[in-house]
C-alpha positions in Angstrom: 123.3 -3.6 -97.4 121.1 -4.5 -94.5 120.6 -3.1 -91.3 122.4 -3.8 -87.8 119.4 -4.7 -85.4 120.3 -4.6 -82.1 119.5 -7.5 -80.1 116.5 -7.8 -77.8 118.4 -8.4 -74.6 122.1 -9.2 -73.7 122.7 -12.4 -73.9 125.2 -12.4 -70.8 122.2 -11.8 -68.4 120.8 -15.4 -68.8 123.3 -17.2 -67.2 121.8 -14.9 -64.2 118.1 -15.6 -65.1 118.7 -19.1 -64.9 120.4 -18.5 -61.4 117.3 -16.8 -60.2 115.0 -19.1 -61.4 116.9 -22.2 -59.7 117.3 -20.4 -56.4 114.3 -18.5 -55.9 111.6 -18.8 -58.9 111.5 -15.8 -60.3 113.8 -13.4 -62.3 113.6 -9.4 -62.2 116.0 -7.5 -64.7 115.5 -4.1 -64.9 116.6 -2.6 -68.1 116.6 -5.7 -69.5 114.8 -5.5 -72.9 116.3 -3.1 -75.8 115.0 0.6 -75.0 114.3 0.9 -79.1 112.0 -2.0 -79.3 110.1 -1.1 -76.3 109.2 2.0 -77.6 108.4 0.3 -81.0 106.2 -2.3 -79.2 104.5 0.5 -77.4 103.5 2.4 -80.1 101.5 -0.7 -81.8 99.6 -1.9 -78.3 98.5 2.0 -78.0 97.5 2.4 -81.9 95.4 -0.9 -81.1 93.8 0.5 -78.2 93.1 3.7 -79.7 91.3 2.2 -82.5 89.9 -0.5 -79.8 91.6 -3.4 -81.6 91.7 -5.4 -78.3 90.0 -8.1 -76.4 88.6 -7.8 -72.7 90.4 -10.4 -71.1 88.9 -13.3 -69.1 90.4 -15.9 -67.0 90.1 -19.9 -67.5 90.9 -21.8 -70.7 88.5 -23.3 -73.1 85.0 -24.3 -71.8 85.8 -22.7 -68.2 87.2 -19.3 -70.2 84.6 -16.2 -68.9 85.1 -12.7 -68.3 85.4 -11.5 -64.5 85.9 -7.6 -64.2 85.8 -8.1 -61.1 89.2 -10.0 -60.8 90.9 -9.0 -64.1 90.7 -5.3 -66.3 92.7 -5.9 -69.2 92.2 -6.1 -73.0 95.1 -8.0 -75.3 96.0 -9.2 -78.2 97.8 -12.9 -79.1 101.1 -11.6 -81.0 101.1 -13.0 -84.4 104.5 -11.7 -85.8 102.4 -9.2 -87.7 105.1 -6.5 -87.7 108.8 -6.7 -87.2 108.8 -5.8 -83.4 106.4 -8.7 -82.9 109.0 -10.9 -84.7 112.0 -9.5 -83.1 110.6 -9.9 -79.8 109.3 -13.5 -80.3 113.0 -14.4 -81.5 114.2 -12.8 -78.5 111.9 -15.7 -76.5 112.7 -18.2 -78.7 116.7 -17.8 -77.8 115.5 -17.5 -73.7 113.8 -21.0 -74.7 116.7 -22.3 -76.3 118.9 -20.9 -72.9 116.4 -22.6 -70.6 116.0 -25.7 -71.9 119.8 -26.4 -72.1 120.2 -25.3 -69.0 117.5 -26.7 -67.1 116.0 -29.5 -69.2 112.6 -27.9 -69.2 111.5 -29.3 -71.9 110.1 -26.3 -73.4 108.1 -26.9 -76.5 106.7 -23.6 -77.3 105.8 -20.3 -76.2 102.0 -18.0 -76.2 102.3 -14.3 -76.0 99.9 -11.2 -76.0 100.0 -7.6 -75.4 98.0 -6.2 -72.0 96.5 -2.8 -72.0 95.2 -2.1 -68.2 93.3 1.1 -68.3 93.4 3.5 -65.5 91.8 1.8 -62.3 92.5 -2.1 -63.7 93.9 -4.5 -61.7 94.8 -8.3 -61.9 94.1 -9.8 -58.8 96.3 -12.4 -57.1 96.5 -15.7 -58.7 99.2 -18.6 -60.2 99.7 -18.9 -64.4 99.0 -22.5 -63.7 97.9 -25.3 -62.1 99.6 -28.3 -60.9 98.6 -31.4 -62.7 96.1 -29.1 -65.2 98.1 -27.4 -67.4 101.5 -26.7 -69.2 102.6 -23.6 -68.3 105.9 -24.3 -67.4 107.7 -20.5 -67.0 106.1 -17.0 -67.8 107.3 -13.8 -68.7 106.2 -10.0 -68.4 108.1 -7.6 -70.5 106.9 -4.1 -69.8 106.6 -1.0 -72.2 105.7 1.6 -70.6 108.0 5.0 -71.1 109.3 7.4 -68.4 106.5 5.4 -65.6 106.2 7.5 -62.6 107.0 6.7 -58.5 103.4 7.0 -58.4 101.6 5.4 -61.6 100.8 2.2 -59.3 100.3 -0.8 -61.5 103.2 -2.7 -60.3 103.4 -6.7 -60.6 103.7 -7.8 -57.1 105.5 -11.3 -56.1 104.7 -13.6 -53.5 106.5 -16.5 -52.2 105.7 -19.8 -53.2 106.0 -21.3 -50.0 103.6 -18.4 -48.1 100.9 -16.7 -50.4 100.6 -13.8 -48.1 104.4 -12.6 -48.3 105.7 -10.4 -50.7 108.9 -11.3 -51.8 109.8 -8.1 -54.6 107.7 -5.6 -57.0 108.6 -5.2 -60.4 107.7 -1.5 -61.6 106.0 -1.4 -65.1 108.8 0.8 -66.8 110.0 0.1 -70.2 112.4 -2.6 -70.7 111.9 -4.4 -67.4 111.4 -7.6 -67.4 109.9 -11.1 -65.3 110.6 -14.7 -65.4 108.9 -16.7 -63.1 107.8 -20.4 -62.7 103.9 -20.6 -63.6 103.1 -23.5 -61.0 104.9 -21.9 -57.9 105.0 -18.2 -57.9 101.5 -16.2 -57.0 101.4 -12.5 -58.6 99.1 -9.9 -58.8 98.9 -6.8 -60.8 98.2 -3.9 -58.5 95.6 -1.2 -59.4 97.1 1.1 -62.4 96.7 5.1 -62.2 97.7 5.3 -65.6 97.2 3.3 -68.8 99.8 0.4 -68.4 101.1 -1.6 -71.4 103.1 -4.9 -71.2 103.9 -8.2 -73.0 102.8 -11.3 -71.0 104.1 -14.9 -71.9 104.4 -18.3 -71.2 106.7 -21.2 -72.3 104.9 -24.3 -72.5 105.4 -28.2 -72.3 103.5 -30.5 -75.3 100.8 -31.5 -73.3 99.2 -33.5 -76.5 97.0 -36.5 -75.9 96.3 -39.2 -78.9 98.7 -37.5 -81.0 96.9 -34.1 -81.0 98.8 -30.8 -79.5 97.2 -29.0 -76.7 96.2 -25.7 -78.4 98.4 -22.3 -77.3 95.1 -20.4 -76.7 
């Protein structure tokens, strides 16, 4: 007999995602991941990081890739679908692909994900997922994992508005089973400076950008 898994997310909060995304760019539901896999997903970024099974992150892609402490403090690691929370929640964006591309015509060919482990005192400083013209980052997501996070654990994801840099538009607290959906090209965001260690899924959806034939790479 095999087990009921509860889903990921309810699937009657896309039609308001979508809605977000068309009016404003971005897309905050709070409480919007499964409670059960959060915790799951937690437990797995924090065994990594205890046995320091994570990458410092950088910023750029290929050639211009480096690491700058100075304007990013996490460590990650690419999910793979090594365990069955991996899987489940990759399914999960596979379904909000399937959801956006019917209802938006997106054209969404796949989608790159790692955990982020910001240590006490890391930031992200302000900055867009992408490019116009450079890349294929089409729509990004943050799930976050973090258990029980406190009024003041800092390490919130601020939003800006795409038509003024400088105004903040909402802040999405880093509490498990919160979740962000914003459009890479348009929508500057910055991880503010963490008091305690902070663990969350970042993604993005991506367009073929292939040239000759080939497939740009996910990472």
């Amino acid at each position: 007999m095999s087990l009921l898994v509860r889903p990921a997310f309810a699937a009657s909060a896309l039609p308001h995602l979508v809605d977000a995304l068309v009016d404003q760019g971005w897309f905050i539901g709070e409480g919007f991941l499964d409670a059960a896999l959060c915790h799951d997903l937690h437990r797995e970024l924090a065994e990594m990081a205890e046995r320091e099974a994570l990458a410092a992150a950088g910023i750029g892609r290929g050639d211009e890739h480096r690491l700058r402490r100075d304007i990013r403090g996490d460590a990650i690691h690419w999910l793979d679908r090594e365990s069955l929370a991996q899987r489940r929640y990759l399914e999960a964006m596979g379904e909000l692909q399937r959801e956006l591309n019917q209802a938006l015509f997106l054209g969404l060919f796949e989608y790159e994900a790692h955990f982020a482990h910001y240590p006490p005192g890391a930031f992200y400083k302000k900055h867009l997922d992408s490019f116009r013209g450079r890349a294929n980052r089409v729509v990004s997501t943050v799930g976050y994992l973090n258990p029980d996070w406190p009024a003041d654990g800092g390490g919130e994801m601020a939003i800006f508005a795409a038509d003024d840099p400088e105004r903040e538009v909402a802040r999405v607290r880093p509490e498990a089973g919160n979740f962000a959906c914003f459009l890479s090209e348009n929508v500057p965001h910055e991880v503010l400076p963490t008091r305690l260690p902070r663990a969350s899924i970042a993604g993005w959806f991506r367009r073929n950008a292939s040239l000759g034939g080939l497939v740009d790479p996910a990472r």
